[in-house]
N, C-alpha and C positions, 0 to 999 in steps of 0.2 A: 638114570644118569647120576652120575655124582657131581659134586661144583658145590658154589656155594650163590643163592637166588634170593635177589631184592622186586620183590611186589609190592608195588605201590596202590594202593585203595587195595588193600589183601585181604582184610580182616573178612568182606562179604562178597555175598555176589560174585561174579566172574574172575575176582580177583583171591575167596578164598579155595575157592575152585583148584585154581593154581598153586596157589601154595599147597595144598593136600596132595594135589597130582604131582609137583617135585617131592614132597616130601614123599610119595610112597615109591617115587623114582630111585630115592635115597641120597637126592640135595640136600644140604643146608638150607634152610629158611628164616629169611630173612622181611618182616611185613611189615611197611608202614602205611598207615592211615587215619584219617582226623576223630575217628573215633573211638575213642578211648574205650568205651564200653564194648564194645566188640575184639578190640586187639584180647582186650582181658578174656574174653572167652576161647581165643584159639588156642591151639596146644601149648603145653609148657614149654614144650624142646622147640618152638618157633622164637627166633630172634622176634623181638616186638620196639616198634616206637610210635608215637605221636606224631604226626608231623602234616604240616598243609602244603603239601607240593606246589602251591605261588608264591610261599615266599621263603626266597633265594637261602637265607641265614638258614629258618630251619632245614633247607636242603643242603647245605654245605657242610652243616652238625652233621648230618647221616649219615655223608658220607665220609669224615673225618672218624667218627665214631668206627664204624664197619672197615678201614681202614685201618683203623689200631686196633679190632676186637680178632678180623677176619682175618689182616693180611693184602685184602685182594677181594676183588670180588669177579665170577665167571659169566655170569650172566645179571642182567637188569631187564624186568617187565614192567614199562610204563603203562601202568593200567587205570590210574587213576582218571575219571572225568564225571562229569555231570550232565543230567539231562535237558537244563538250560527250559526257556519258556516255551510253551505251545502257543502259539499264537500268528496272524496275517503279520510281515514284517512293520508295516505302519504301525502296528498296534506293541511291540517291541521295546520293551525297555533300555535305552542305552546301557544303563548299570547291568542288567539282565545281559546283555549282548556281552560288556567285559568280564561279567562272571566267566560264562560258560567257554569265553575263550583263553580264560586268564587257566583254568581247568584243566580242561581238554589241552590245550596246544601249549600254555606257556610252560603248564607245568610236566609234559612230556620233554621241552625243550630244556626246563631246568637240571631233571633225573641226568639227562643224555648228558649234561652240558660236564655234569661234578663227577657222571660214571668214567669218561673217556681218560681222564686222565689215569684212573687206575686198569684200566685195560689197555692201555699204551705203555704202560711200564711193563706190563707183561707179555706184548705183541700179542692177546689173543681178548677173545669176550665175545658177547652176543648181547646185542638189544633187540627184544620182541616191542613194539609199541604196539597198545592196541586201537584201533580205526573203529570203524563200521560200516554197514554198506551204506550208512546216509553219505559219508565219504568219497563214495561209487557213482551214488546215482541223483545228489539230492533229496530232499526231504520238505514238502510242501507244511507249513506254518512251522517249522522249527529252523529257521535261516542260523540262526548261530551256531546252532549243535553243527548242522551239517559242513558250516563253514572251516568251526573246527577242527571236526573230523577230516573235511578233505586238505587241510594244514597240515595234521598230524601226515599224512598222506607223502606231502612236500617235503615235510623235516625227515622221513623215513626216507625216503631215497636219495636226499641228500649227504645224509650221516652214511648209504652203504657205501655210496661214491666216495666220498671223504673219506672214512676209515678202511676202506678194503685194504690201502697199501699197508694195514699196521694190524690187519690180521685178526679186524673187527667187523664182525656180520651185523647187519640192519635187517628185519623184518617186516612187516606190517600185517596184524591179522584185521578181517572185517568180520565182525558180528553181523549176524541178520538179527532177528528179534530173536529176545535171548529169555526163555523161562523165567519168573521169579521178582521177587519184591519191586522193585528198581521198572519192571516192564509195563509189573499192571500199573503202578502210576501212572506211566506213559499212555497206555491203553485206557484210563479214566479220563484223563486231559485232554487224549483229541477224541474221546466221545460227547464230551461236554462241546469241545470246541465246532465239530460237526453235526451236533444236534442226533448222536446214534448213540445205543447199547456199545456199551464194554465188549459183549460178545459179536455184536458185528464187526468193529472192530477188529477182534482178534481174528475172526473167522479173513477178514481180509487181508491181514496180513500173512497169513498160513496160506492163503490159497494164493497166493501173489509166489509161492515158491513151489518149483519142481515136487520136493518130495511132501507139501501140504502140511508144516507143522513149524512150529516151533524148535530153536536150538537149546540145549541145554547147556549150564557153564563147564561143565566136566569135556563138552564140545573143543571149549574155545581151549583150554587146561591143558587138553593133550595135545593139542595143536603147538601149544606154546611151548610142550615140555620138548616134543621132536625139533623148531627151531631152534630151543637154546645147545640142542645136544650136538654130539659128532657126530649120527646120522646125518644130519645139515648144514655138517661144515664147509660145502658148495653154494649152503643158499642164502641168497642176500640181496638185499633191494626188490624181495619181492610182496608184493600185495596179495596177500591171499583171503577168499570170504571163506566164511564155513558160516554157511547160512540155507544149508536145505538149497541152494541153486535159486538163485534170486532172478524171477521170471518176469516180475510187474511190479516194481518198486512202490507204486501208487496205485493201486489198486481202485476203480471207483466202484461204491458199492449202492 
């Protein structure tokens, strides 16, 4: 596709994934994320900034910025979130609790909030946000993450209802469990938490899916590059997993 593409958390993980898969689609790229040391490593020809998608100011820079460099912008992937505490909800840190919603949800809802105005000047755009299947199905000692995620859920099919008349598609992708730095943590925390091996763990999350494995972020990449395109200029307000077919969310092992 061509266009020009704002990913937010882009620099790693699921989100640098996407920026490589637009970029070799032959988008502009465009990536912001709180980590500096990582933006510095992506390509030179990738747009790069700084920014904490919670708070509003630095989000309003971005998109003032990209707006007088770009022009316009054709699509936005709200990709940013975090993984929030592993723990029984009583045991749940309030602070903990508005992290991971301030994250996951507010900071989807801020991207969305500063992108629409430049996709209504233009009657067209696409927002992918991305969810997860904890969004789907729940997610037993992670209440916030999945509370989250099943928001981001809410605010995606809201925005396709709201924008369709103005010529702006909403998305929502679900990750199942996704390869890579960002998972095994996941995978260390509720083996500590459940008193199991990392690898049982993992083995039950694989085996809780149709095809028995893990997703990769090149998975969720392409997924996101066919939403923002004109192949998919019919689709919107839909939820889609790409998660190996999600069979037993909670596997007991």
């Amino acid at each position: 596709m061509t266009g020009r593409v704002l990913i937010t958390a882009g620099a790693l993980g699921v989100g640098r994934a996407m920026a490589e898969a637009f970029d070799a689609a032959g988008a502009q790229v465009w990536v912001a994320d709180v980590d500096a040391k990582a933006l510095a490593e992506c390509p030179a020809q990738w747009r790069r900034s700084v920014v904490d998608v919670t708070d509003e100011a630095a989000v309003a820079d971005l998109f003032q910025q990209l707006e007088s460099d770009w022009g316009g912008l054709d699509a936005l992937c709200a990709n940013a979130g975090i993984a929030g505490p592993t723990a029984a909800v009583e045991d749940v840190c309030v602070n903990d609790w508005k992290d991971c919603i301030a994250v996951n949800l507010e900071g989807a809802f801020l991207c969305a909030k500063h992108a629409v105005p430049l996709f209504k000047r233009q009657a067209s755009g696409a927002i992918v946000i991305t969810s997860s299947t904890a969004g789907q199905y729940g997610y037993p000692n992670r209440a916030p993450y999945a509370a989250a995620k099943w928001g981001v859920i809410g605010l995606g099919k809201t925005l396709a209802m709201e924008l369709g008349p103005h010529g702006i598609r909403c998305n929502i992708i679900c990750p199942g469990a996704v390869e890579g730095a960002r998972m095994e943590g996941v995978l260390q925390r509720e083996a500590q938490a459940k008193g199991m091996t990392r690898d049982q763990v993992y083995d039950g999350y694989a085996s809780g899916t149709s095809m028995g494995r893990f997703v990769e972020g090149r998975d969720i990449a392409n997924m996101a590059v066919f939403l923002a395109s004109d192949a998919a200029r019919l689709v919107s307000g839909q939820v889609i997993a790409v998660d190996g077919h999600t069979v037993n969310p909670d596997p007991k092992l």
